[in-house]
Structure formats: structure tokens, C-alpha cells
N, CA and C atoms of all chains as a GROMACS GRO file, in nm:
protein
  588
    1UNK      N    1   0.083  -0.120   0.000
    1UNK     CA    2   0.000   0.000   0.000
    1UNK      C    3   0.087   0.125   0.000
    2UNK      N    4   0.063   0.162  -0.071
    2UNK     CA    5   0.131   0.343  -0.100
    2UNK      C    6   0.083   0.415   0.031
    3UNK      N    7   0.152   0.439   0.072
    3UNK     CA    8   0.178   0.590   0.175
    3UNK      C    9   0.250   0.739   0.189
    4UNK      N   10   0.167   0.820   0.211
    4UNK     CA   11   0.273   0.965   0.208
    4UNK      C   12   0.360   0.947   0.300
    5UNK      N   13   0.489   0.997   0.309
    5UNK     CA   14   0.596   1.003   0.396
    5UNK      C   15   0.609   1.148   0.398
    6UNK      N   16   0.732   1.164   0.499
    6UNK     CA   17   0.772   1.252   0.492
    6UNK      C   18   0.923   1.304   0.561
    7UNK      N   19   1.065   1.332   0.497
    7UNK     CA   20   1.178   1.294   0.570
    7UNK      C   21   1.255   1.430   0.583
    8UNK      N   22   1.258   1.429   0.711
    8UNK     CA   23   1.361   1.530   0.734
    8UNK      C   24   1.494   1.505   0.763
    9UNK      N   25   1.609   1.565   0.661
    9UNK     CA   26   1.740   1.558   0.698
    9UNK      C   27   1.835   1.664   0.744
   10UNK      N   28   1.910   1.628   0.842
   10UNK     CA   29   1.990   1.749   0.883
   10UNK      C   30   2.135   1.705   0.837
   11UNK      N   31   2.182   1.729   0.756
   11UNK     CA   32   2.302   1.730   0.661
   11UNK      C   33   2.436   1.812   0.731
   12UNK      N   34   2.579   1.773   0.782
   12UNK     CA   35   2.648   1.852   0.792
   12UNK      C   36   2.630   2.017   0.749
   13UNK      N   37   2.673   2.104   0.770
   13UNK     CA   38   2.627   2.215   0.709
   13UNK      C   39   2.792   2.248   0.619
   14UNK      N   40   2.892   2.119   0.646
   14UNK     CA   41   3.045   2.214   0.596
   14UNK      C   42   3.011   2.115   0.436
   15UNK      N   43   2.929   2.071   0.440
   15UNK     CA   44   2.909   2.006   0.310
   15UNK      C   45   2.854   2.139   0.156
   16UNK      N   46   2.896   2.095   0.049
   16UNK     CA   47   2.826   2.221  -0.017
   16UNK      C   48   2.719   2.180  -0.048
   17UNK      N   49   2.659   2.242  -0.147
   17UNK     CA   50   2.513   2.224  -0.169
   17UNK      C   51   2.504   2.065  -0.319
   18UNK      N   52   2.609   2.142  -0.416
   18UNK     CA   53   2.612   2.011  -0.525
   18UNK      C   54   2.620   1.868  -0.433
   19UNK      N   55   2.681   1.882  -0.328
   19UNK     CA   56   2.725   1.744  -0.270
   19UNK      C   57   2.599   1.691  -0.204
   20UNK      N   58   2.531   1.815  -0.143
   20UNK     CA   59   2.380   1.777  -0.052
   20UNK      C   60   2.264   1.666  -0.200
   21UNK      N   61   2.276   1.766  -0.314
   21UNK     CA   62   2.230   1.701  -0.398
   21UNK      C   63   2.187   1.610  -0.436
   22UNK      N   64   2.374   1.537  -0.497
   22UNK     CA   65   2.359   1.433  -0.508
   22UNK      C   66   2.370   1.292  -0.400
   23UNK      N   67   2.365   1.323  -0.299
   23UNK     CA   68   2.333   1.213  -0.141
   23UNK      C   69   2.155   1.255  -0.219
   24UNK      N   70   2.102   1.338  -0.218
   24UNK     CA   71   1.976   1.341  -0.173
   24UNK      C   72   1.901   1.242  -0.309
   25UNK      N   73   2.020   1.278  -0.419
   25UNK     CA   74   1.965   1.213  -0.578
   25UNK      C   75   1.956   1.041  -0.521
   26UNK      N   76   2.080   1.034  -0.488
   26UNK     CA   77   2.121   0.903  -0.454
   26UNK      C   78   2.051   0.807  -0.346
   27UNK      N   79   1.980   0.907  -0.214
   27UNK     CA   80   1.839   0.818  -0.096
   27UNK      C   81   1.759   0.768  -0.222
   28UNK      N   82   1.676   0.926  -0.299
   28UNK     CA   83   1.560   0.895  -0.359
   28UNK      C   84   1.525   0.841  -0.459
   29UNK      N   85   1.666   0.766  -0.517
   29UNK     CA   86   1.679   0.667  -0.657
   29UNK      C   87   1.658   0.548  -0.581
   30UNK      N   88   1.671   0.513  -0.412
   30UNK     CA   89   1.599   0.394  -0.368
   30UNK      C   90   1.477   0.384  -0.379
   31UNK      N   91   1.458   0.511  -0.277
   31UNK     CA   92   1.258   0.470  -0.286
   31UNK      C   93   1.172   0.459  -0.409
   32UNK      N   94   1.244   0.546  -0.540
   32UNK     CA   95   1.157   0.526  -0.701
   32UNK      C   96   1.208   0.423  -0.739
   33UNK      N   97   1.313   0.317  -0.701
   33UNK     CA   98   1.339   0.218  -0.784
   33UNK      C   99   1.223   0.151  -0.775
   34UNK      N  100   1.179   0.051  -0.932
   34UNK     CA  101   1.101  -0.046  -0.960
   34UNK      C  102   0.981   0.007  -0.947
   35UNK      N  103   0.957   0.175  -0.983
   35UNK     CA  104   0.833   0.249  -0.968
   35UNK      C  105   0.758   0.232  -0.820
   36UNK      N  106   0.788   0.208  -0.731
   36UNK     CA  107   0.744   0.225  -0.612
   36UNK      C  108   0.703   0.319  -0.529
   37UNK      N  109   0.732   0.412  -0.560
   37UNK     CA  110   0.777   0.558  -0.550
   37UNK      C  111   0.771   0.613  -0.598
   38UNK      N  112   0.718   0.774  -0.515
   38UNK     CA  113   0.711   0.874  -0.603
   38UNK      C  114   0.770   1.019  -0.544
   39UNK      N  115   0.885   1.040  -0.575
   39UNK     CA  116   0.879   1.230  -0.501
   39UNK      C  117   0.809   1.322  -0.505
   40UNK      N  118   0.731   1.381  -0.451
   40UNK     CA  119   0.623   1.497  -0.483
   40UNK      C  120   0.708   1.600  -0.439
   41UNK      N  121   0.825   1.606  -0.343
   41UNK     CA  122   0.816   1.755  -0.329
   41UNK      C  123   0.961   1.777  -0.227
   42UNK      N  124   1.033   1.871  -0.304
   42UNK     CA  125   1.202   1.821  -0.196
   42UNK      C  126   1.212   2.004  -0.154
   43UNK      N  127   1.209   2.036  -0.029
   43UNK     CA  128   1.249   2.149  -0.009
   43UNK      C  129   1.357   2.187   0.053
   44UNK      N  130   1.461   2.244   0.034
   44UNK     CA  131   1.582   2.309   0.118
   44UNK      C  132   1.573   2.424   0.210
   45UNK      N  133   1.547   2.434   0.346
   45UNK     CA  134   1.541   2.522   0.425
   45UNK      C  135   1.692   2.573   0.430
   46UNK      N  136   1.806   2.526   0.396
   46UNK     CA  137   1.953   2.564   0.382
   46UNK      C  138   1.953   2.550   0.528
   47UNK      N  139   2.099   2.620   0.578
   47UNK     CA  140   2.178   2.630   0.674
   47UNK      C  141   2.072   2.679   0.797
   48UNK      N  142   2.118   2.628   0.883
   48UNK     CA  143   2.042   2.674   1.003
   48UNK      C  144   2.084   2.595   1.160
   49UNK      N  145   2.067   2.722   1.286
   49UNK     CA  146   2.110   2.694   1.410
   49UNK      C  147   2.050   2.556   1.465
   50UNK      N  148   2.087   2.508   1.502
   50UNK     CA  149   2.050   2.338   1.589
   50UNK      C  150   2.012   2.420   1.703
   51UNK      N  151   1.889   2.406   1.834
   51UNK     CA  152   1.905   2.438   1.940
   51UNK      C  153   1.989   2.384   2.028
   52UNK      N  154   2.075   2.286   1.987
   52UNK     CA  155   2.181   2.183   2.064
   52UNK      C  156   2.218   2.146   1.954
   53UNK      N  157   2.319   2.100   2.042
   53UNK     CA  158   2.495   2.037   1.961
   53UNK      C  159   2.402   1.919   1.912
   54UNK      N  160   2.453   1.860   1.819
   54UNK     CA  161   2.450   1.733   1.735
   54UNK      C  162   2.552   1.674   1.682
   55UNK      N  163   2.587   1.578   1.742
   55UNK     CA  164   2.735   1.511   1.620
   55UNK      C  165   2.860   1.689   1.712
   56UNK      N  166   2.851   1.742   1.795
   56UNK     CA  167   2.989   1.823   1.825
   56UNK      C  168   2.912   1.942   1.686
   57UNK      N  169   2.831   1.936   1.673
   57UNK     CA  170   2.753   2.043   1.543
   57UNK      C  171   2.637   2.194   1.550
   58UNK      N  172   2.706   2.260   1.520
   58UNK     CA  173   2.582   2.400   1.617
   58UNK      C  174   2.488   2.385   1.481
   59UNK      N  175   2.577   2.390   1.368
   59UNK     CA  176   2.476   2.454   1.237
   59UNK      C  177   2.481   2.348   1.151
   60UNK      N  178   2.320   2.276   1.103
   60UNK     CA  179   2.267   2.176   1.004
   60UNK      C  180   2.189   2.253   0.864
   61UNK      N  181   2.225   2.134   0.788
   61UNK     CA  182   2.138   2.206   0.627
   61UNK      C  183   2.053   2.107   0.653
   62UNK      N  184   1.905   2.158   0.666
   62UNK     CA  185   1.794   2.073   0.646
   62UNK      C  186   1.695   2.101   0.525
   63UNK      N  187   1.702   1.972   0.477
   63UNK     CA  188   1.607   1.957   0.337
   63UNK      C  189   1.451   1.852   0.413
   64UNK      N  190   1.380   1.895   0.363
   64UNK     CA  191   1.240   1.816   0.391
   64UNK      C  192   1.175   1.747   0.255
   65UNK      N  193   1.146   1.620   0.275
   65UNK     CA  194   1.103   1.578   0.108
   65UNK      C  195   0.947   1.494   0.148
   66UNK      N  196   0.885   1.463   0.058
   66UNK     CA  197   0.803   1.442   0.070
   66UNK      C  198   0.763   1.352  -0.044
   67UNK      N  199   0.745   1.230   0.030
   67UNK     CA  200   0.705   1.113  -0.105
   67UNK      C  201   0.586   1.012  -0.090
   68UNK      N  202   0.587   0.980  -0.185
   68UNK     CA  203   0.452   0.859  -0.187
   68UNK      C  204   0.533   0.725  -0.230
   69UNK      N  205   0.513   0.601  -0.105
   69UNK     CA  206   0.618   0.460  -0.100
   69UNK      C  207   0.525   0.412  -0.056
   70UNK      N  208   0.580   0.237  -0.118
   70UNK     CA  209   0.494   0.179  -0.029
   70UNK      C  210   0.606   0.142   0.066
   71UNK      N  211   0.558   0.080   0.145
   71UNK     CA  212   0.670   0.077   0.337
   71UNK      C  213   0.751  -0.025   0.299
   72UNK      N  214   0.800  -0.164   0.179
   72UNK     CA  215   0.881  -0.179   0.200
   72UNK      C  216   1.029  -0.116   0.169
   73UNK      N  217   0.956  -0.016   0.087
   73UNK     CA  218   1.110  -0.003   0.036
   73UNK      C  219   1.239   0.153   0.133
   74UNK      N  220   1.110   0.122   0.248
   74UNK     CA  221   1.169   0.256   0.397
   74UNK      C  222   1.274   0.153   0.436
   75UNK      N  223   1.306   0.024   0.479
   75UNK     CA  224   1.412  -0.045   0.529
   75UNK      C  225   1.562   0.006   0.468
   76UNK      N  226   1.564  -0.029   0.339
   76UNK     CA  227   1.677  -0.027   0.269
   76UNK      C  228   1.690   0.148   0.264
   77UNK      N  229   1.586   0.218   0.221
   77UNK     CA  230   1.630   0.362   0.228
   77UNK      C  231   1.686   0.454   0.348
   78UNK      N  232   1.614   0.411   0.465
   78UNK     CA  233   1.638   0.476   0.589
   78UNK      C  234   1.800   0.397   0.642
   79UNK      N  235   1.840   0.259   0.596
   79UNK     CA  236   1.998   0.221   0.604
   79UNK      C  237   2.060   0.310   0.556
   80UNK      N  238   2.013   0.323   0.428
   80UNK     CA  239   2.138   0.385   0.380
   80UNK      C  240   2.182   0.529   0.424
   81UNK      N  241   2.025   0.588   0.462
   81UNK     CA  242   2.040   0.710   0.490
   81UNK      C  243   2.110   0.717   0.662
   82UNK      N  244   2.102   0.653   0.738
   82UNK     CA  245   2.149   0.674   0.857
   82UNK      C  246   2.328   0.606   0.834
   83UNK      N  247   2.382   0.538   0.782
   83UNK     CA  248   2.511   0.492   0.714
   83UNK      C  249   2.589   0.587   0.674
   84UNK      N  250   2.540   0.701   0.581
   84UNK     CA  251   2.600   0.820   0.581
   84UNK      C  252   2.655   0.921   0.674
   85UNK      N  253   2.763   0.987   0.618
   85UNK     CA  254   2.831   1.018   0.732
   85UNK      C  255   2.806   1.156   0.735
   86UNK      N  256   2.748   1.190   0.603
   86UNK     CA  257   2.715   1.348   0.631
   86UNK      C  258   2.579   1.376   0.598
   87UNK      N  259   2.475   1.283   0.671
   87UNK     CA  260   2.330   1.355   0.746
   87UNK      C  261   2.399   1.350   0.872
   88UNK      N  262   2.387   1.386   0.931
   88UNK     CA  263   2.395   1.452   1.122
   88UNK      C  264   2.223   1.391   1.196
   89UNK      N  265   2.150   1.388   1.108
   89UNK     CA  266   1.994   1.323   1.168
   89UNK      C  267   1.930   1.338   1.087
   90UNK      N  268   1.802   1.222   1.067
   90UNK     CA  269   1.703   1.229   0.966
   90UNK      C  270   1.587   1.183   1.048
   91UNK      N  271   1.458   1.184   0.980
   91UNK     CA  272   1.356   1.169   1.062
   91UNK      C  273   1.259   1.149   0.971
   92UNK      N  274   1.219   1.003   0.971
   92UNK     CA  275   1.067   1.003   0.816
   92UNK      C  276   0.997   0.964   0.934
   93UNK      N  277   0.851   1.015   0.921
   93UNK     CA  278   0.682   0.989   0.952
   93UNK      C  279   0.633   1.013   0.820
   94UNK      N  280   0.522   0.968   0.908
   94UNK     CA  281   0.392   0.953   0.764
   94UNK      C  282   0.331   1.097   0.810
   95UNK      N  283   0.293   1.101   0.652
   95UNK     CA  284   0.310   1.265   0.653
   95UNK      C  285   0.179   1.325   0.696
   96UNK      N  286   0.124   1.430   0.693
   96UNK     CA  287  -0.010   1.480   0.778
   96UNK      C  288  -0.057   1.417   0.660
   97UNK      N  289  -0.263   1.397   0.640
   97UNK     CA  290  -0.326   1.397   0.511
   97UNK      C  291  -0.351   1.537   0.488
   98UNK      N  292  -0.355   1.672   0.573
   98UNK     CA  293  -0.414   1.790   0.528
   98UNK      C  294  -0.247   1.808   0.551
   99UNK      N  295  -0.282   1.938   0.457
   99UNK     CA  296  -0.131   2.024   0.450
   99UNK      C  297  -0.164   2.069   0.550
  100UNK      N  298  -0.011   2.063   0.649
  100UNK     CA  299  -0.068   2.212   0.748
  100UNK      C  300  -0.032   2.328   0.715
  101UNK      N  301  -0.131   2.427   0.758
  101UNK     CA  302  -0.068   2.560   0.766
  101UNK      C  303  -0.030   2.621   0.847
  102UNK      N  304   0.069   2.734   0.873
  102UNK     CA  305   0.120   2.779   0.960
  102UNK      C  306   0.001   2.844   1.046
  103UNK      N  307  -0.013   2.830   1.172
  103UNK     CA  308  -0.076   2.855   1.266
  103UNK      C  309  -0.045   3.026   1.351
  104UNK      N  310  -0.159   3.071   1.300
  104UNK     CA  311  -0.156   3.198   1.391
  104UNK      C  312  -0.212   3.222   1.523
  105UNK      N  313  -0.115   3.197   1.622
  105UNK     CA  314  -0.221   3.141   1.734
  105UNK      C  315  -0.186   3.284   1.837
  106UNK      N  316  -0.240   3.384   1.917
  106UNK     CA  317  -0.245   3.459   1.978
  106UNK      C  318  -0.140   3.442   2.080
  107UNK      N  319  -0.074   3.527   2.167
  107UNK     CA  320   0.002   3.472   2.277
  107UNK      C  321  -0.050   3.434   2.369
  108UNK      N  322   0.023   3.278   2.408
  108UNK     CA  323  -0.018   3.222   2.547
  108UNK      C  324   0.027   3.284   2.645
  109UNK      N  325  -0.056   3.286   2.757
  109UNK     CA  326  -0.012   3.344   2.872
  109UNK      C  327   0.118   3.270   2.865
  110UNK      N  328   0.224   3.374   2.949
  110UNK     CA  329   0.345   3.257   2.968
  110UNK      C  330   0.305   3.229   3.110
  111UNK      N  331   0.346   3.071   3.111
  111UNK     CA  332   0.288   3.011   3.230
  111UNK      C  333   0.419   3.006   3.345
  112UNK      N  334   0.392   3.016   3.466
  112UNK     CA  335   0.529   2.996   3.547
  112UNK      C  336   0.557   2.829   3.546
  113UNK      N  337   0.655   2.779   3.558
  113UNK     CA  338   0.722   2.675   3.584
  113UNK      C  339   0.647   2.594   3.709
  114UNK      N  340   0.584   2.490   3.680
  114UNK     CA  341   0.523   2.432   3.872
  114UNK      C  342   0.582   2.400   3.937
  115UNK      N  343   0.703   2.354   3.928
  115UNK     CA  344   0.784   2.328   4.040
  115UNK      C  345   0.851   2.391   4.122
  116UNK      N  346   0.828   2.559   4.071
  116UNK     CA  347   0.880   2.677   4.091
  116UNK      C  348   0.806   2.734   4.209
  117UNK      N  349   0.677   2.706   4.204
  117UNK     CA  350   0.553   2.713   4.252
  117UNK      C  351   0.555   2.683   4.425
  118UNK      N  352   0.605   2.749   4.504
  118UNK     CA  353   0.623   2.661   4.642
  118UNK      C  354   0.486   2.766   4.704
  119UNK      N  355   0.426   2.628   4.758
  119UNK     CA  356   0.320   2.681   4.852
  119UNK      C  357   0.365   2.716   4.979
  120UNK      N  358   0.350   2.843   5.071
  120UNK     CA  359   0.418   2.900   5.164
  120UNK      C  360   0.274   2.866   5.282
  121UNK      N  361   0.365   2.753   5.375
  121UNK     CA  362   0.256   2.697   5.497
  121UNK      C  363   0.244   2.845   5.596
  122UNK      N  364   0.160   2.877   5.622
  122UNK     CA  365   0.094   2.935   5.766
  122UNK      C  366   0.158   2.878   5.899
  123UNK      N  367   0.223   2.874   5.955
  123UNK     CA  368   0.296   2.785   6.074
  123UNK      C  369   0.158   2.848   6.208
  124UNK      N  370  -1.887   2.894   4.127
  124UNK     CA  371  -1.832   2.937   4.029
  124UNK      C  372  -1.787   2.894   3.911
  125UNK      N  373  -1.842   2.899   3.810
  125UNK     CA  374  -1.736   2.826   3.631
  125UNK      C  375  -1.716   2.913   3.616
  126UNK      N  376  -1.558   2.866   3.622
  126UNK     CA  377  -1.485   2.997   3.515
  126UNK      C  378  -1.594   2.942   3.338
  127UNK      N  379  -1.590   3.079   3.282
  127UNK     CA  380  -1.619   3.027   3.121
  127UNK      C  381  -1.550   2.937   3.042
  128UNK      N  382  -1.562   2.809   2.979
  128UNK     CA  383  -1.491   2.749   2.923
  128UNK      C  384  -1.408   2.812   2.782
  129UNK      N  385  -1.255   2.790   2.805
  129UNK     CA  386  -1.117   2.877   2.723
  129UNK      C  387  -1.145   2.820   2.601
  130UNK      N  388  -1.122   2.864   2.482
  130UNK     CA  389  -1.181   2.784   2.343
  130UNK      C  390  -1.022   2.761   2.305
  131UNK      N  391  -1.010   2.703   2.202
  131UNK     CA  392  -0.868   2.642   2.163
  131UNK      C  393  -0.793   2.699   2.084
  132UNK      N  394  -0.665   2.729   2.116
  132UNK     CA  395  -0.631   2.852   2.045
  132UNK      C  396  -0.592   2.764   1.884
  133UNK      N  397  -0.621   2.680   1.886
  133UNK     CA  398  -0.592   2.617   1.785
  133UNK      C  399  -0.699   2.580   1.666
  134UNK      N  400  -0.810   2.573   1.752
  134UNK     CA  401  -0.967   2.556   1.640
  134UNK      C  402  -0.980   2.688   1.609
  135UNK      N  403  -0.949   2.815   1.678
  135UNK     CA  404  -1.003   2.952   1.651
  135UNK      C  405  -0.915   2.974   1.556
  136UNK      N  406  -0.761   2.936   1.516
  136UNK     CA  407  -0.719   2.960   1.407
  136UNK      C  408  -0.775   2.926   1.278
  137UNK      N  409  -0.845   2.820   1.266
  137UNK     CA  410  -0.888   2.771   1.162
  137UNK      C  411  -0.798   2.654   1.127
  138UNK      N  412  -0.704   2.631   1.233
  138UNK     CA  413  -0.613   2.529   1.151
  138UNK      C  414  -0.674   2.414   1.241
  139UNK      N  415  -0.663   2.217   1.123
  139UNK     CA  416  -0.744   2.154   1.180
  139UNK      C  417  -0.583   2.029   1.224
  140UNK      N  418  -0.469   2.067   1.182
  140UNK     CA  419  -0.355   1.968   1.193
  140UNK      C  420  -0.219   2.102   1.238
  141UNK      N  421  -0.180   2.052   1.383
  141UNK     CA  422  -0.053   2.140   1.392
  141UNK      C  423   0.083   2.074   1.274
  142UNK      N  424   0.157   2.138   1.283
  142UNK     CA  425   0.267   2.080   1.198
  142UNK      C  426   0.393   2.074   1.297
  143UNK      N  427   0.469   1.971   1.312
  143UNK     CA  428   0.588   1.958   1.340
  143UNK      C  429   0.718   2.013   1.328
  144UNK      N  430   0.722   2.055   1.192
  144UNK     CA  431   0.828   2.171   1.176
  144UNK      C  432   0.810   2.320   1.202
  145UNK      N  433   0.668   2.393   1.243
  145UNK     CA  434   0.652   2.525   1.249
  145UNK      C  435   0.667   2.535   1.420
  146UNK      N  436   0.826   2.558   1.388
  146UNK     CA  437   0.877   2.552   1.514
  146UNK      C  438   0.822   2.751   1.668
  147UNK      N  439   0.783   2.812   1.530
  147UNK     CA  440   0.774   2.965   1.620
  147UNK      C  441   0.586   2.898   1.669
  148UNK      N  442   0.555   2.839   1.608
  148UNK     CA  443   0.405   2.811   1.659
  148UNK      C  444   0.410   2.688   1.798
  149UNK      N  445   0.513   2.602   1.791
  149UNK     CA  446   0.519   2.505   1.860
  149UNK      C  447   0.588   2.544   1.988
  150UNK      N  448   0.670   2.664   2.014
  150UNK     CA  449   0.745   2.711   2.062
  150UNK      C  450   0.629   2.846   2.184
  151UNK      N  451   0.506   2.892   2.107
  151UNK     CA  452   0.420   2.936   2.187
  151UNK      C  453   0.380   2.848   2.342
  152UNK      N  454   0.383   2.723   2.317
  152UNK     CA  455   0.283   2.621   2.393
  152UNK      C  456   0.446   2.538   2.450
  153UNK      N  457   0.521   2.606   2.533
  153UNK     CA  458   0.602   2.591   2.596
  153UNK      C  459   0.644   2.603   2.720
  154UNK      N  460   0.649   2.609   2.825
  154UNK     CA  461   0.688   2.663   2.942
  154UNK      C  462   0.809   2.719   2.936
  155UNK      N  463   0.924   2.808   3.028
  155UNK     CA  464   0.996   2.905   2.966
  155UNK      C  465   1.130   2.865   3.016
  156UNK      N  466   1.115   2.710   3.046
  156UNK     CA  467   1.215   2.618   3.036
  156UNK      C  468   1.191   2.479   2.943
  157UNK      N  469   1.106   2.503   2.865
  157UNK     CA  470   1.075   2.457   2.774
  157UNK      C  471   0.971   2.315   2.771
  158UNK      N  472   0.900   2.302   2.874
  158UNK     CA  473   0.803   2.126   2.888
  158UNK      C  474   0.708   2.214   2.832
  159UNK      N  475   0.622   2.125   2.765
  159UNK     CA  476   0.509   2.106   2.729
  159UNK      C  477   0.398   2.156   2.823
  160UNK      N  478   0.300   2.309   2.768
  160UNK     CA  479   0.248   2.339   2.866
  160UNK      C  480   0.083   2.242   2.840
  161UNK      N  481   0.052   2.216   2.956
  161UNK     CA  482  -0.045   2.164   2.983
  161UNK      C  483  -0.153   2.194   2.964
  162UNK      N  484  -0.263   2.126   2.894
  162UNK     CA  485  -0.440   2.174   2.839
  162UNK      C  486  -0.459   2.278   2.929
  163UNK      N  487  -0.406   2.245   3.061
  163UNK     CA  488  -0.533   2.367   3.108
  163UNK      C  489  -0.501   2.498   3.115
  164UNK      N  490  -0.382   2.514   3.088
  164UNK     CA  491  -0.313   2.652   3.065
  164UNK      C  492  -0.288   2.672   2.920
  165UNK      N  493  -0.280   2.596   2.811
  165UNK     CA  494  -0.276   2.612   2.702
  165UNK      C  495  -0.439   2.660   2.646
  166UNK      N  496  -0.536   2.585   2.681
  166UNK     CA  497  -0.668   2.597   2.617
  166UNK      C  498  -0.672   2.519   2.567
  167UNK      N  499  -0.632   2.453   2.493
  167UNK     CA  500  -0.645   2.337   2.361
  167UNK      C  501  -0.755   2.235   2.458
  168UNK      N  502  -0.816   2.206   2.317
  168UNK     CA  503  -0.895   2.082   2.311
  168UNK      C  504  -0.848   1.958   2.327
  169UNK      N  505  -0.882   1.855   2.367
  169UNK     CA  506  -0.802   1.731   2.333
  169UNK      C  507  -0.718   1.715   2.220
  170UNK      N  508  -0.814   1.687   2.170
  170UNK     CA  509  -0.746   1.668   2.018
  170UNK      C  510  -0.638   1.727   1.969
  171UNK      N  511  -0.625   1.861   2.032
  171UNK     CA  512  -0.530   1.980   1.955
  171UNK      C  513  -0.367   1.935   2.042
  172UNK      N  514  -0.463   1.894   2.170
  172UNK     CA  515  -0.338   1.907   2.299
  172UNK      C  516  -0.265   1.796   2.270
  173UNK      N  517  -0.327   1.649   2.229
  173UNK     CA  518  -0.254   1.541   2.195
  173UNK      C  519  -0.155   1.564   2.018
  174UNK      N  520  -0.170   1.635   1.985
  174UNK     CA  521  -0.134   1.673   1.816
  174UNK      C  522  -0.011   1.726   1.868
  175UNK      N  523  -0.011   1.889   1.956
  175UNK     CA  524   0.067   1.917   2.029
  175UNK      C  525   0.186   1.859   2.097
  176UNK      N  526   0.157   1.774   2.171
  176UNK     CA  527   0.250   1.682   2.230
  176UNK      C  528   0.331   1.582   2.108
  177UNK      N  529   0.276   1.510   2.011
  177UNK     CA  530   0.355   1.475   1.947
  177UNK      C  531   0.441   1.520   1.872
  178UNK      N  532   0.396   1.647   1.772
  178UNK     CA  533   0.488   1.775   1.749
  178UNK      C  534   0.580   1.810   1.815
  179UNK      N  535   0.566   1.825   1.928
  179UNK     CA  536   0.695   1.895   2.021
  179UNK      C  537   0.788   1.818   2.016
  180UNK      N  538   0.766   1.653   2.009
  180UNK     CA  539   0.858   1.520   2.042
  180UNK      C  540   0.904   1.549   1.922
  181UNK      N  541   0.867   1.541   1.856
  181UNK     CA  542   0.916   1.572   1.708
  181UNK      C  543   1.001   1.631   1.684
  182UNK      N  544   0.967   1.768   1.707
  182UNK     CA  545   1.064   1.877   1.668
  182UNK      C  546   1.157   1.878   1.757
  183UNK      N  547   1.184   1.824   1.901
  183UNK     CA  548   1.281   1.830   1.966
  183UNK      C  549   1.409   1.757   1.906
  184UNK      N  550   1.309   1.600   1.847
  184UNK     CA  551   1.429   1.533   1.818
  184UNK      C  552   1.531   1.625   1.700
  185UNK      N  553   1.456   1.707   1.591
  185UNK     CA  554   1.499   1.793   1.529
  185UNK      C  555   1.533   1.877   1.518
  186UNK      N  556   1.626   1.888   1.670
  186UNK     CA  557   1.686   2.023   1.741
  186UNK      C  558   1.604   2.165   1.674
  187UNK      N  559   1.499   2.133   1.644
  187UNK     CA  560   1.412   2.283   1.629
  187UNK      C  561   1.372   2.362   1.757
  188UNK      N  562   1.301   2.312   1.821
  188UNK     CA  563   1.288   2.339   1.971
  188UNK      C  564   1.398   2.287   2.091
  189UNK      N  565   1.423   2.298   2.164
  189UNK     CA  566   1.480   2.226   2.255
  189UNK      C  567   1.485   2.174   2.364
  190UNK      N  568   1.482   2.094   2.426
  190UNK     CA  569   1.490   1.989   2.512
  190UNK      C  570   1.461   2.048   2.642
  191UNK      N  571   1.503   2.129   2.656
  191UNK     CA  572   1.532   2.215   2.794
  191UNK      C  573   1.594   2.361   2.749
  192UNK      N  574   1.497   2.460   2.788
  192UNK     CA  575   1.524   2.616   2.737
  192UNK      C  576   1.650   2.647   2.838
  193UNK      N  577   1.737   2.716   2.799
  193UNK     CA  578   1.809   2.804   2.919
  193UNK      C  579   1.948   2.729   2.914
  194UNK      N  580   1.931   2.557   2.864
  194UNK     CA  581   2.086   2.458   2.902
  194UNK      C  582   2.193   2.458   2.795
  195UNK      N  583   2.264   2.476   2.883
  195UNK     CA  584   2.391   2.486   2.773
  195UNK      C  585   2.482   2.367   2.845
  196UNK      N  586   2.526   2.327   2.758
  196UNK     CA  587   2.621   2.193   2.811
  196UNK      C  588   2.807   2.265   2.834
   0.00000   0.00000   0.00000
């Protein structure tokens, strides 16, 4: 059964971009082999801060792709992709069925911390 | 006393699926050391609050958000 996926990679960032490329040519010639597969949609967010170290790493190139597989052929793709030495982390789920959209959500109260919270006894 | 019941800041957007990578939206519904704030201070609906929670797991693993606000190793 065909399923949407959806994979996020965080790529060294000292890598250049031709090189991000062809790693990325080279995952997604697994999942289309033998027509199984389909890419709908590869985006490059480029270079960007990690909130934490990764791999000794402040700054990752993350690309997001988005395909239609059926699940066996995630075994052999997600090997190869974690085998590599320059993703730093990847991450496939099945992808939403609605696109999401970016959410405009009002500010939350900021909440205090509960553990912060000490109830002061009456002696 | 009822307080009035808080509507979801998430159905009033119009949006019906949070997303995992929209890290400045996921980053609202945080505490300011960074856990997961809880339905009843968030507002969210079930539905929104459980969507929520998996997102955050998400994006943490994807150093988008982080683990713990404030830590530096």
C-alpha cells in the first residue's frame, strides 16, 4: 500500500550544496526504484542553528522531502540514509493527510514553571 | 463558580492539523524552560493538545525546539 511520507534531513552544514544534492539524488533513486515511488516535493530550508549540539555540530542544512512509498522499500532507504556520514539526523513519519498551515495562534499566557511554585505553609 | 470554558487557540485559528516543523508556533505552547504546557493553561482541546504533544517530540528530536530552554552543556 502506497503511503505519504515525509523525511527530514539534517546534513552537515560544511558540506556544499552540489554534494547535498547528489546524497539526496542518490536516498531517492531507492525509494523510485522499480516504480514504487514517487517524489512529490524536496524542499531546502539551507543552513540553520540546531538548538543543541549534534554530532559536536551548532549549524545543520535541512532539506524536507516528501514522497509517496509503499513501506517496504523505507528499510533499505532509511539504512542507507542513517550509514552516511554526512546527514547529522534524519527523521521520516507519515506525513499529515491535510497540508498544514502555519498557525496563527495569539500569545499564550506565559505560564510559570510548577515546580517553581512553592506553597508557603501558615505555621 | 465556572470559570467560562477557554476555546482552543488552535480551532479559533482555523487550523485543523498542527505541523511539526513550524517551530515559532510550537514554541508558543512551551513553558519558559521549555516542557510542554499543559491543556489547562494552554486551552487546547483534546485533540489539539494530543497533536501538540507529538509535534513537540518531534521537533525536539529535530533540534528545532529544545529539550530544555536556558541549558547549555
Amino acid at each position: 500500500m502506497t503511503r505519504r511520507y515525509e523525511t527530514v534531513y539534517i546534513f552537515d552544514s560544511a558540506l556544499d550544496e552540489p554534494a547535498i544534492t547528489e546524497k539526496l539524488t542518490r536516498f531517492h533513486a531507492l525509494l523510485t526504484k522499480d516504480g514504487k515511488g514517487t517524489i512529490t516535493n524536496v524542499s531546502h530550508w539551507g543552513k540553520r542553528t540546531m538548538t543543541f549540539k549534534i554530532k559536536k555540530k551548532d549549524t545543520g542544512y535541512y532539506v524536507v522531502a516528501q514522497f509517496d512509498a509503499t513501506g517496504d522499500v523505507l528499510p533499505e532507504y532509511e539504512r542507507a540514509v542513517k550509514l552516511d556520514e554526512g546527514v547529522i539526523r534524519y527523521m521520516t513519519v507519515q506525513a499529515a493527510r491535510e497540508q498544514p498551515k502555519p498557525v496563527e495562534v495569539a500569545a499564550v499566557i506565559a505560564a510559570p514553571e510548577e515546580e517553581e511554585i512553592v506553597e508557603e505553609e501558615e505555621a | 463558580m465556572r470559570r467560562p470554558a477557554k476555546t482552543c487557540p488552535v480551532c479559533e485559528s482555523g487550523a485543523r492539523v498542527l505541523d511539526y516543523k513550524d517551530d515559532r508556533t510550537l514554541g508558543r505552547f512551551l513553558t519558559e524552560r521549555g516542557k510542554i504546557l499543559p491543556s489547562r493553561l494552554s486551552g487546547m482541546c483534546a485533540r489539539h493538545q494530543r497533536q501538540l504533544a507529538t509535534a513537540i517530540k518531534r521537533a525536539r528530536q529535530l533540534a528545532l525546539i529544545p529539550y530544555i530552554k536556558g541549558h547549555t552543556a
